[in-house]
N, C-alpha and C positions, 0 to 999 in steps of 0.2 A: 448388404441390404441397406436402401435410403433410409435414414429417421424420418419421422413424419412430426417429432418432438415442436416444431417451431411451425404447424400448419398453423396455429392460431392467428399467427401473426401475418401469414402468406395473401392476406387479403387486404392487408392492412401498410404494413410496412414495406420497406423501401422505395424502390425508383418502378414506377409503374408505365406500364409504355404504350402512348396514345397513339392511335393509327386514323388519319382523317383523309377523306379520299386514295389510298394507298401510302399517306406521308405518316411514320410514326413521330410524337414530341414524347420529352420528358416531361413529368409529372408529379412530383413526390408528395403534394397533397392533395391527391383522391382520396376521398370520401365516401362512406354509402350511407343514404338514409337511415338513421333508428342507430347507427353505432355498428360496432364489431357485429357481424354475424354470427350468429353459433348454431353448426350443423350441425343434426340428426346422425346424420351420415361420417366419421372420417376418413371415408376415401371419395368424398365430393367435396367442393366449393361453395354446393349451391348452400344458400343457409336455411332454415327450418322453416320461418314465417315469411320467405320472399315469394317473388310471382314464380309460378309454377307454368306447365306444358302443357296441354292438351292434345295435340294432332300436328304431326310436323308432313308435310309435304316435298320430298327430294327428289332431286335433278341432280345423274352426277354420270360424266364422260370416264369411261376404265381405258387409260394408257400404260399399254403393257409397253411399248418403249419407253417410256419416262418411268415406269410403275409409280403411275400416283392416280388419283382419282379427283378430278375438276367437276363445282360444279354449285350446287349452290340449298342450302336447307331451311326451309321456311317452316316455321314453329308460329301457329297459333299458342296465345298464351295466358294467362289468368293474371295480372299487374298485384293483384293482392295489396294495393293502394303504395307499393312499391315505389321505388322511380330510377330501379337498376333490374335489370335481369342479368342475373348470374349464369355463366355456363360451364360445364369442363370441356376442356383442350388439350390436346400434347400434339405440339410438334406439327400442328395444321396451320398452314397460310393463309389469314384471315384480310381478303382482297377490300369488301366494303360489305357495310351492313344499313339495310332499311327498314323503316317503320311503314308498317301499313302498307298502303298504294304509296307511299311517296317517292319521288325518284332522287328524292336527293338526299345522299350518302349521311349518315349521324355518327357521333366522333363516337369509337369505342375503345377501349384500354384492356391492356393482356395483363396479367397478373406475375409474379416473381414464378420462375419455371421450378418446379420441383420435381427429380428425376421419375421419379412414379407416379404420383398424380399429374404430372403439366401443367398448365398456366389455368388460371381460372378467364374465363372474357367478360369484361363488365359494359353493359347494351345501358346506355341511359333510355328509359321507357317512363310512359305520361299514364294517368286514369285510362285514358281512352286507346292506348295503347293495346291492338288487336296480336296483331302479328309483326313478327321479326324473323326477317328476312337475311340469309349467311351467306356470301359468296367467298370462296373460299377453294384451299387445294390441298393436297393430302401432302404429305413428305416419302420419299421415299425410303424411309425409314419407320414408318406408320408400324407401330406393332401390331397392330390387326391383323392384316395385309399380307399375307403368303402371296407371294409372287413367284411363278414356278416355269423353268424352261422348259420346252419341251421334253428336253431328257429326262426330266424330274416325272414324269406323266405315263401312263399304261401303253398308249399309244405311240409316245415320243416325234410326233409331227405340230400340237401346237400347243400353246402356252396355259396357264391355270391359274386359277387368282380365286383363293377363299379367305374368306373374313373367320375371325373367332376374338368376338368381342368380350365375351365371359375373360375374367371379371371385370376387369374398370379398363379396357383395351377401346369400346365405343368408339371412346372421345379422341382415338388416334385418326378414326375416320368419318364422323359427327361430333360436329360444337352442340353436346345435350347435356341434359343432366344425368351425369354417367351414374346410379344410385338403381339399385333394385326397388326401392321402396317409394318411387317415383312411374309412374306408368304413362303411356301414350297410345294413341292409333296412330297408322302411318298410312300415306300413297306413294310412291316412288316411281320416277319414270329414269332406267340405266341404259344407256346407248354402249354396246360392244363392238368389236370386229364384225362384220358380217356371217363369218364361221361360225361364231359360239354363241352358245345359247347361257342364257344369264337366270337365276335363281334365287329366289328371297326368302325371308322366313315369312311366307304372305301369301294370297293366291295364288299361283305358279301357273305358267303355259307347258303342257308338253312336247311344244314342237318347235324346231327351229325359223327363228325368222328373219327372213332373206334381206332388212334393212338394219339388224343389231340394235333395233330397238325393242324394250321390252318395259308393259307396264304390270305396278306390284297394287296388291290393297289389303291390308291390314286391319278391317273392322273392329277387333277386339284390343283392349289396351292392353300392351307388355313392357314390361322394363328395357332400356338402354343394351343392357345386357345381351338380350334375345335379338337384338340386329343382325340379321346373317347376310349373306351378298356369297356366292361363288360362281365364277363365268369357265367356261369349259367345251371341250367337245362332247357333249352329254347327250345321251338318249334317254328314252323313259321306254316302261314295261310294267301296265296295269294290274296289279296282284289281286283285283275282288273289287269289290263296292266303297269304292273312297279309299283306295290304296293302292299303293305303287314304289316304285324305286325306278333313279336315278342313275347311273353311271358312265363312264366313256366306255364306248361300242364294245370295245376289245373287252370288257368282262358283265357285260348288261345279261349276258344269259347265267352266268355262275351266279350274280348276285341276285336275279329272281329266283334262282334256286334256292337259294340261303335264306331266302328273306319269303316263301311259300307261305308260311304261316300266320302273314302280318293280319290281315283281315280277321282271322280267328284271338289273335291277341288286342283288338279293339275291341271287339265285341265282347272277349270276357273282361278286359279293364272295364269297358261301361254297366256288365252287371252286376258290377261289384260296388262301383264308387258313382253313379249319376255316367251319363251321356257325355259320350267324346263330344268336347265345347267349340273346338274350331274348325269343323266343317270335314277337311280331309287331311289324311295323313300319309306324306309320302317321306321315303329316307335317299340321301345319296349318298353314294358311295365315293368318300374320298382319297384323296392322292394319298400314298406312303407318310408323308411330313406332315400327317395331320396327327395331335397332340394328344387327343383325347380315343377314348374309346370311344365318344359320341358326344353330339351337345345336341340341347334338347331345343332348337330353335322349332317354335309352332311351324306345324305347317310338315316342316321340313328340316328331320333329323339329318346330321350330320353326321356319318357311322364309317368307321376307322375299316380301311380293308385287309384289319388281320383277324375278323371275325369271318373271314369267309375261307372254310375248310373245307367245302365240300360235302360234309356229313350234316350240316346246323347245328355243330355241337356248341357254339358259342354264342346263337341266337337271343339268349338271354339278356348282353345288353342292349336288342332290339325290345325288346319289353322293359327294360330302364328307361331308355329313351320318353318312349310312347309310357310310360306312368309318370313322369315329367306335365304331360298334358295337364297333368290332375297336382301333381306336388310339383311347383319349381312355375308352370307357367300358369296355372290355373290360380293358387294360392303360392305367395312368393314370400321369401325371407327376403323382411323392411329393410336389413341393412348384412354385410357378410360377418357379422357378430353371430347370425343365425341359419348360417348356413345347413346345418342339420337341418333345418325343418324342410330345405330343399330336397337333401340327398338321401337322410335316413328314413324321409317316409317314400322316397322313391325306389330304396333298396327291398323295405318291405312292400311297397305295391309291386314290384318285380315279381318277387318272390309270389306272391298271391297270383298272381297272369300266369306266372310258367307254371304254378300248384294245381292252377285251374284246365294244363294244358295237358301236361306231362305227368303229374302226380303227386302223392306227397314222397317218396322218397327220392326224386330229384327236387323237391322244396329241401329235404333235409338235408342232402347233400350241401346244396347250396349254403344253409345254414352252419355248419361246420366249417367249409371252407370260409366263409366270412368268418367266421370266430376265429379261425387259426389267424387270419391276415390281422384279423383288430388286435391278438398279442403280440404278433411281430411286433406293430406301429409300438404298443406299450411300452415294450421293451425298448425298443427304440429310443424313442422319447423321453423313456423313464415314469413310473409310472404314480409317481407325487408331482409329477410334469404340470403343474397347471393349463396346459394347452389341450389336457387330456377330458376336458370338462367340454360338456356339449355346447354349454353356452360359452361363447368366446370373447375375449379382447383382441383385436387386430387392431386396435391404433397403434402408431407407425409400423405397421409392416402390409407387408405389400399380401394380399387377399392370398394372391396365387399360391405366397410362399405357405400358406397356413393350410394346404388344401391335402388331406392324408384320410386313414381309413377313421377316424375317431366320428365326423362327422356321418358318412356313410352306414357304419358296420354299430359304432356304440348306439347312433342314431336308431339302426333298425332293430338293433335287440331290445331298446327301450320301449318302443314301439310294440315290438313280439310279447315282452313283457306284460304288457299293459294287457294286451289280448289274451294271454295266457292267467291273468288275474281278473278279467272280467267275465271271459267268453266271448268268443270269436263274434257271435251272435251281436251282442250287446257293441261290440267294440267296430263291427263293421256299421252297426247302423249309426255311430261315433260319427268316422271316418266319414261318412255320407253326407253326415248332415254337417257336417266340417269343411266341405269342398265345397257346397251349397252356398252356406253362411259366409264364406269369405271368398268366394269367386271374382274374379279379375281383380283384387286386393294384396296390398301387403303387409304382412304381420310380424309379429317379435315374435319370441319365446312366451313372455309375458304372457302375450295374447292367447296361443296356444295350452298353456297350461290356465289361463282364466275361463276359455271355452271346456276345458276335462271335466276344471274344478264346480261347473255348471251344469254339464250333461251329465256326467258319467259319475263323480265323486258327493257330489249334493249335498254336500254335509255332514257326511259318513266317514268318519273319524278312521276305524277302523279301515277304509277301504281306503283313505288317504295313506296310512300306514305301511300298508298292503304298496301302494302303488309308485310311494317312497318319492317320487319326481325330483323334490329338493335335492337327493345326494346323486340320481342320473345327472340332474342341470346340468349343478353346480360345481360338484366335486369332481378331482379327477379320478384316475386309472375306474376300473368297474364294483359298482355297487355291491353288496352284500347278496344282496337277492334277484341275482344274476341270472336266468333261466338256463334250467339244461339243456342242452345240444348233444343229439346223436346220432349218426347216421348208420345205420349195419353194412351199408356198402361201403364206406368209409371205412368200417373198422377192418371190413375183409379184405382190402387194400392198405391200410396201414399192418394188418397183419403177414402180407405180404412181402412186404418191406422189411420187417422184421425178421422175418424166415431167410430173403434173400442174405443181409447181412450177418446171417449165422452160416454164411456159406452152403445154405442149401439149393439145389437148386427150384427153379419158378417152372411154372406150367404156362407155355406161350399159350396152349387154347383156355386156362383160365381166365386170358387177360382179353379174349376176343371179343366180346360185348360189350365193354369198359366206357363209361362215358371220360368225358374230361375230365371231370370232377377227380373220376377215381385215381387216373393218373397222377393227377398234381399232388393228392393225397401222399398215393403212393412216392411219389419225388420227393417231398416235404418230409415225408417220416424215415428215409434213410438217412445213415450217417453223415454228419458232414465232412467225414475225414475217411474216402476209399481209395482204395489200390487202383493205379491204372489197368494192371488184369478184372477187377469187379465193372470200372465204370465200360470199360472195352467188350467184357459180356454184356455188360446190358442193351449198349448199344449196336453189339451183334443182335442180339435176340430182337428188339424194340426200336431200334434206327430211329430213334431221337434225334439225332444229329440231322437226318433230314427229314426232319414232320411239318407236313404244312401247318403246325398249329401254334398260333404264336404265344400261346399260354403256356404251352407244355415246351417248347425252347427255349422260353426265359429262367424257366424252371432249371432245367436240364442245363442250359449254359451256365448259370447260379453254380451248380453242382463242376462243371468242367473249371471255372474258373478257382474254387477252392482248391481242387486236388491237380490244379496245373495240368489236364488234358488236352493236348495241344491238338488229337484229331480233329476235336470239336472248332478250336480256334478261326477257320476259315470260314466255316458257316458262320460262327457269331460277328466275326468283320462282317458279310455279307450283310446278317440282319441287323446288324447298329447301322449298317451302309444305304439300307433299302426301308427301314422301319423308326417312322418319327414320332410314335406313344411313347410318351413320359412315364406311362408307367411300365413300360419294358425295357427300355435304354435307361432308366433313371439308374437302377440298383446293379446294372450290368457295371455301368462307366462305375460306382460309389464301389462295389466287391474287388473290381482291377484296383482300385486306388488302394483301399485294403489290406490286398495283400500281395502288398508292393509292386503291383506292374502298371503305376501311372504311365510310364515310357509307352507299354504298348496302347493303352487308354487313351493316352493325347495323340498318337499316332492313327489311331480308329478316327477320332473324333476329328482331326483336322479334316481328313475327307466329305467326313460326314454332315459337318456341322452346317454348311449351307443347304443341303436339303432338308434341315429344322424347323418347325416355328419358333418365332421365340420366346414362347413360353416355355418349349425344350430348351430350345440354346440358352436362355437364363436358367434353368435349373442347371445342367450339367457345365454351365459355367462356376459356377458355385462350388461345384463338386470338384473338377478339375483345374480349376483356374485360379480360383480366389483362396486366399489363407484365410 
C-alpha cells in the first residue's frame, strides 16, 4: 500500500515537468500563487480556496485496438482570483491545453507522479479566465477502463469497455477534480464502432446508432466519482414509467425478469424521502469482471450479473442502488473520511424500499444478516481497531483499501438506532427534510450530526444521551446501546443448522419456501469443521455446488474450502473464473491462503486474473501476492 505521508510536498517539491506545444521542460522552481496549498480533500491535489469547476464539456474517441480513449475535456471554471487551476491525473497524456477561444497552446506542468493519486496538472489561468480546454489521451493502463475481449462477454462476438470511477479512478480517464465534495454538470459527445451502443451516467438513448455517435446531458451537478461511460452490444427493455434496463441481447429477457419490480421500488423510495431528482432511472446489466455488486451512477446503475437468479431473490441491491439517488448522489460524502454517510443511509433506505415492498420480516431478515457480516468485519479488524469508527482517517491510504461492512452495516444500525429512539415517524420526516436541505450538495459528518442536533435533538439533553452519536462517530467496534435484531425466520434456520450438525436428519420440504436470506443463515450457523460425509449429504439433499446463486456459493465454497471438499473444487475454479465481485472472490482467494492452499489459489488466479478490474486484481493481489 502507497504512503500518501509526503503529499504535502507533491505539489511543491522536486523536478516538475513542463509540456508546451507537446515539448516537456524541466522546472524545479514552480510556484503557485498564495503558497503551499492545503486541501480539504487527501486524496486530491486540488487545494481548498483555488478555482473550482462548474460544467465540463467531453469529446472523447473509444479505441478498442489501442484501448485508450482520445479526445479532449473542456471545463468551464470559477478562477477564485487564482492564477493556477489545479487538476488530478494518473497516467493520461496531456497533448495541449487552451484558454478560452484561444488557439494558441498555454505552458502547463504535471506534478511529481504518486502511485495512487497521479500527478497533479498545473493550467496557468487569468481573472478572466472562463474555460480550459484538455486535449489529451487515456493509457492503456487507465484504471477505470475495463477493457474486454469478446470472450470476456455474454455474447462472445464483440468487445466491451465500462468505466468504474468510484473512488479517485476519474482522473485515469478525466483531468478533473477527482473529490466528492467537488460537483459538476456535464455534456459529452462519444464516438464508438458503429456496432455498439454507448451509455453514460446522463440522458441515455435506447437505441442503436448507425454512425457510433452518441450524445450525453447531465443537467444536475455530481461528483468525479459518478462518471460512468460503458460501450457494448446492448439492448434496452422498458419496465414501467421512467424505467428500464440494459443488457447484451443474450440475457435482456432474464434481466427484465429480475429487475420487474424496479418501477414499484421508485415510487416507494419517492414516498418515503422527496421525488426521484433525476428524471429516469434505468440499470445495466454488466459483464462477469465487474467489481461491485452495483454502482450508483445517476441515471444508470451499474448492477453485477450475479444477482440475476431467476426467482429475484437478490433484487435488493437493485434498491441500494436506486436509494443512492437520495444518499450518495443526491446528498454526497465531502470527502471519503465520510463515507458512511454515503453507504449507511443507503443500507438503511434499502431496507425501508424492500420493508415497503416485501414486508417487515424480509426487513428483519435483512437486518440480521447485516449484523452477522458487520461482526465478521469486527472480528476481523479487531474490535479497538480504530478504523472501526464511522468517522474515518484515510490519509495515506488508498479509499478503496478502507471500503468494508463498518461503513455500510455500523452505518445503518446507527441510523435504525436513531429511528428506534425517536420513532420512525419523527425520524422519517428527519430523513426528508434532510435530502431536501442538502440536495446536489456535499457534507461531512459534522454537518450531518449539526442538522440532527437542530431538527431532532434541539437541546434535549436526555434525548442527546439517548441518541449517544459521539461513541457511534467516533469510537470504534459497537456502541453500548446497540439496537436489538431479530429475525424468526432466521432463527428457524439457524435452528436448523443446529439440528443438522447434531446428526439429525433436515426436512427437504421444510426448506422449500426459503428465501436467500434463510439460506445463508443457515450456511453461516453450521460448523466450521464437518465431515466430508455431512458436507456430501447436504449437497445431495441442497446441490449447492450447483446453485445459480452467487450468494449462496460463496457461502458454501467458504465452507468446502475449510473442510478441503474437493467435489465442490471445480465449480469454485469455474466461479473465481467467470465471477469478478470483490466481494466474492475476495474471501474465497484470503480462506485458500489460510489454510494453506496458496498453490491452488495462485493457480485459480493466474487464469483468472485478466478478466478482473483492477480494483479486484489490486485487492487479491495483496492477498496473494504481496507479503
Amino acid at each position: 500500500m502507497a504512503s500518501f505521508s509526503n503529499l504535502k510536498y507533491i505539489l511543491l517539491a522536486g523536478l516538475l515537468l513542463f509540456a508546451f506545444a507537446g515539448c516537456q521542460k524541466n522546472n524545479p522552481d514552480r510556484k503557485i500563487s498564495g503558497g503551499k496549498p492545503v486541501t480539504e480533500d487527501p486524496h486530491s491535489f486540488v487545494p481548498a480556496n483555488g478555482a473550482t469547476v462548474k460544467h465540463l464539456e467531453l469529446s472523447l474517441s473509444v479505441n478498442f485496438v489501442g484501448q485508450t480513449l482520445n479526445g479532449w475535456a473542456e471545463w468551464t471554471i470559477n478562477p477564485n482570483k487564482s492564477d493556477t487551476l489545479i487538476l488530478d491525473t494518473r497516467d493520461l497524456k496531456i497533448d495541449a491545453v487552451y484558454l478560452n477561444n484561444d488557439s494558441n497552446p498555454v505552458t502547463f506542468s504535471v506534478g511529481k507522479n504518486d502511485p495512487v493519486l497521479g500527478q497533479a496538472l498545473f493550467i496557468p489561468i487569468h481573472e478572466h479566465t472562463q474555460k480550459v480546454k484538455i486535449v489529451y489521451q487515456t493509457s492503456a493502463q487507465a484504471a477505470a477502463l475495463q477493457w474486454l475481449n469478446p470472450s470476456q462477454t455474454k455474447g462472445k462476438q464483440l468487445p466491451f469497455l465500462y468505466t468504474q470511477s468510484q473512488a479517485i479512478l476519474a482522473r485515469s480517464w478525466i483531468p478533473c477534480m477527482d473529490s466528492p465534495g467537488i460537483k459538476f454538470t456535464y455534456n459529452a459527445q462519444i464516438k464508438v464502432p458503429a456496432n455498439l451502443m454507448a451509455l453514460m451516467s446522463a440522458e441515455n438513448d435506447t437505441v442503436l446508432h448507425s454512425n457510433g455517435l452518441y450524445h450525453f446531458s447531465m443537467p444536475y451537478p455530481i461528483p468525479s466519482y459518478l462518471m460512468a461511460l460503458t460501450v457494448g452490444n446492448l439492448q434496452y427493455k422498458s419496465l414501467g414509467k421512467n424505467c428500464g434496463v440494459y443488457s447484451e441481447p443474450e440475457t435482456i429477457k432474464e434481466a427484465a425478469f429480475e429487475f420487474a419490480d424496479m418501477e414499484k421500488m421508485v415510487d416507494a423510495a419517492s414516498s418515503l424521502y422527496g421525488p426521484y431528482a433525476w428524471g429516469k432511472y434505468d440499470a445495466v446489466v454488466m459483464p462477469p469482471s465487474f467489481p461491485f455488486g452495483g454502482m450508483e451512477n445517476p441515471r444508470l446503475t451499474f448492477a453485477t450479473p450475479t444477482i440475476i437468479t431467476h426467482d429475484r431473490s437478490l433484487v435488493a441491491l437493485i434498491a441500494h442502488e436506486l436509494a443512492h439517488s437520495w444518499s450518495g448522489n443526491l446528498v454526497t460524502n465531502k470527502t471519503w473520511d465520510d463515507f458512511w454517510l454515503n453507504e449507511g443511509f443507503t443500507v438503511y433506505f434499502e431496507n425501508r424500499i424492500m420493508e415497503a415492498l416485501y414486508g417487515k420480516e424480509y426487513a428483519d431478515m435483512h437486518e440480521v444478516i447485516g449484523y452477522g457480516e458487520l461482526k465478521k468485519t469486527l472480528n476481523e479488524m479487531g474490535e479497538n481497531n480504530p478504523n472501526t469508527a464511522l468517522k474515518q482517517n484515510l490519509k495515506g491510504m488508498d479509499p478503496d483499501d478502507a471500503v468494508n461492512d463498518i461503513a455500510y452495516e455500523k452505518g445503518r444500525f446507527f441510523l435504525l438506532h436513531i429511528e428506534k429512539t425517536v420513532g420512525r415517524a419523527q425520524w422519517d420526516a428527519f430523513l426528508k427534510a434532510y435530502f431536501e436541505h442538502y440536495r446536489f450538495q456535499s457534507i461531512s459528518t459534522e454537518d450531518f450530526l449539526e442538522f440532527l442536533n437542530k431538527k431532532i435533538v434541539r437541546g434535549n439533553k436526555e434525548l442527546l444521551l439517548k441518541i449517544n452519536a459521539k461513541e457511534w462517530v467516533n469510537n470504534p467496534s459497537l456502541p453500548t446501546n446497540f439496537p436489538l435484531i431479530t429475525s424468526n425466520l432466521l432463527d428457524e434456520a439457524k435452528q436448523l443448522a443446529i439440528t443438522f450438525s447434531k446428526g439429525k436428519p433436515i426436512s427437504i420440504e421444510s426448506t422449500a419456501k426459503w428465501h436467500t436470506f434463510q439460506w445463508l443463515h443457515f450456511l453461516r450457523s453450521l460448523p466450521k469443521k464437518l465431515s466430508p460425509a455431512q458436507l456430501a449429504n447436504l449437497d445431495h439433499s441442497f446441490h449447492f455446488t450447483n446453485s445459480n446463486n452467487a450468494e449462496i456459493l460463496c457461502d458454501w465454497f467458504q465452507l468446502a474450502i475449510q473442510n478441503n471438499y474437493k467435489p465442490a473444487y471445480p465449480a469454485m475454479e469455474n466461479f473465481l473464473n467467470t465471477v469478478g465481485r470483490r466481494k466474492f472472490i475476495q474471501p474465497l482467494y484470503a480462506l485458500m491462503k489460510a489454510t494453506g492452499q496458496t498453490e491452488t489459489a495462485l493457480k485459480i488466479y493466474k487464469n483468472a486474473r485478466p478478466g478482473y478490474h483492477q480494483v479486484s486484481s489490486h485487492t487479491i493481489d495483496q492477498i496473494l501476492v504481496s507479503e
